[in-house]
C-alpha positions in Angstrom: 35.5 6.1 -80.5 34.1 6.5 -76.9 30.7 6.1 -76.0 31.4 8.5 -73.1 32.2 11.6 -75.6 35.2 12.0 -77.4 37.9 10.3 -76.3 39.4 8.0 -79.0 42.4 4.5 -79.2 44.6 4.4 -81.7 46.2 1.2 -82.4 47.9 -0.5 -84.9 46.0 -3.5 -85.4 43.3 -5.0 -83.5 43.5 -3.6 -79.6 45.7 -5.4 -77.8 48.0 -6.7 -80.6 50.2 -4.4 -79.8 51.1 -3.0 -76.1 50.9 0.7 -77.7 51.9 2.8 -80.8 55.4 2.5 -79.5 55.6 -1.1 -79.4 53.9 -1.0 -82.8 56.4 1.5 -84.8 59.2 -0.6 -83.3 58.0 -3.7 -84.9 57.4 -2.0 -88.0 53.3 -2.3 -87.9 53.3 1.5 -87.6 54.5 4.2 -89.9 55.3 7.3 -87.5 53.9 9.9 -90.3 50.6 7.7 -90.4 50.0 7.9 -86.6 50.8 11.9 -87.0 47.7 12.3 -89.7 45.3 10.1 -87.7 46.4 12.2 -84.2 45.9 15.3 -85.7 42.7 14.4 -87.3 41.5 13.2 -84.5 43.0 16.3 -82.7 41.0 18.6 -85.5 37.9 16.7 -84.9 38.0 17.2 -81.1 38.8 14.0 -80.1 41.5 13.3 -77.3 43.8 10.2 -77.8 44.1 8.0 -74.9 47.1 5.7 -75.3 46.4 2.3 -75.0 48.7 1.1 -72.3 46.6 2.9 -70.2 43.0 1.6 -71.4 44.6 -2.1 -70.2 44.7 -0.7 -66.9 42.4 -2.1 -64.1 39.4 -0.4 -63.9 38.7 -0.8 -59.8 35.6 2.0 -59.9 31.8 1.5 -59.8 30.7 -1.0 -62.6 27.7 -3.2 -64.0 30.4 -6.2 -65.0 29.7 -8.1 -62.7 29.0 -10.9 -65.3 32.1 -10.2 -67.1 34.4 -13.1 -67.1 38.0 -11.0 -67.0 39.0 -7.9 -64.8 37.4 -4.9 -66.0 39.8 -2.6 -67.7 39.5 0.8 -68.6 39.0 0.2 -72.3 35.9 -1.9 -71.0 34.8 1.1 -69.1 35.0 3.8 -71.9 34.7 1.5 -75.3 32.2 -1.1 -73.6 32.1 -4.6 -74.6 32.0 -6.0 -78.4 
């Protein structure tokens, strides 16, 4: 979940094990009818699904990384830093 509200990653695995819920039911790590319950749960809950292709996008806006080794990414922008 987001700390900027209610936006929410679904993945099969740890993020970044897969390169999205497609690559991950094509592999067999993902059961279609599991991702459908945990979408619309998350859907019911008010939560918005952000696919994780995108979240590995570069993040080029206004950040406080500066001490962050890697590029900045979008997940690090909405789901901070572990």
């Amino acid at each position: 979940m987001s700390k900027f509200g209610s936006l929410a990653e679904v993945c099969a695995d740890n993020p970044g094990a897969f390169l999205g819920t497609d690559e991950a039911r094509e592999e067999g790590a993902l059961d279609p009818a599991d991702l459908a319950t945990v979408e619309q749960a998350l859907t019911e809950l008010g939560y918005v699904s952000v696919p994780e292709e995108l979240l590995e996008s570069d993040y080029e806006g206004p950040s406080a990384l500066e001490h962050f080794a890697a590029r900045p990414t979008w997940w690090t922008r909405f789901f901070g830093l572990w």
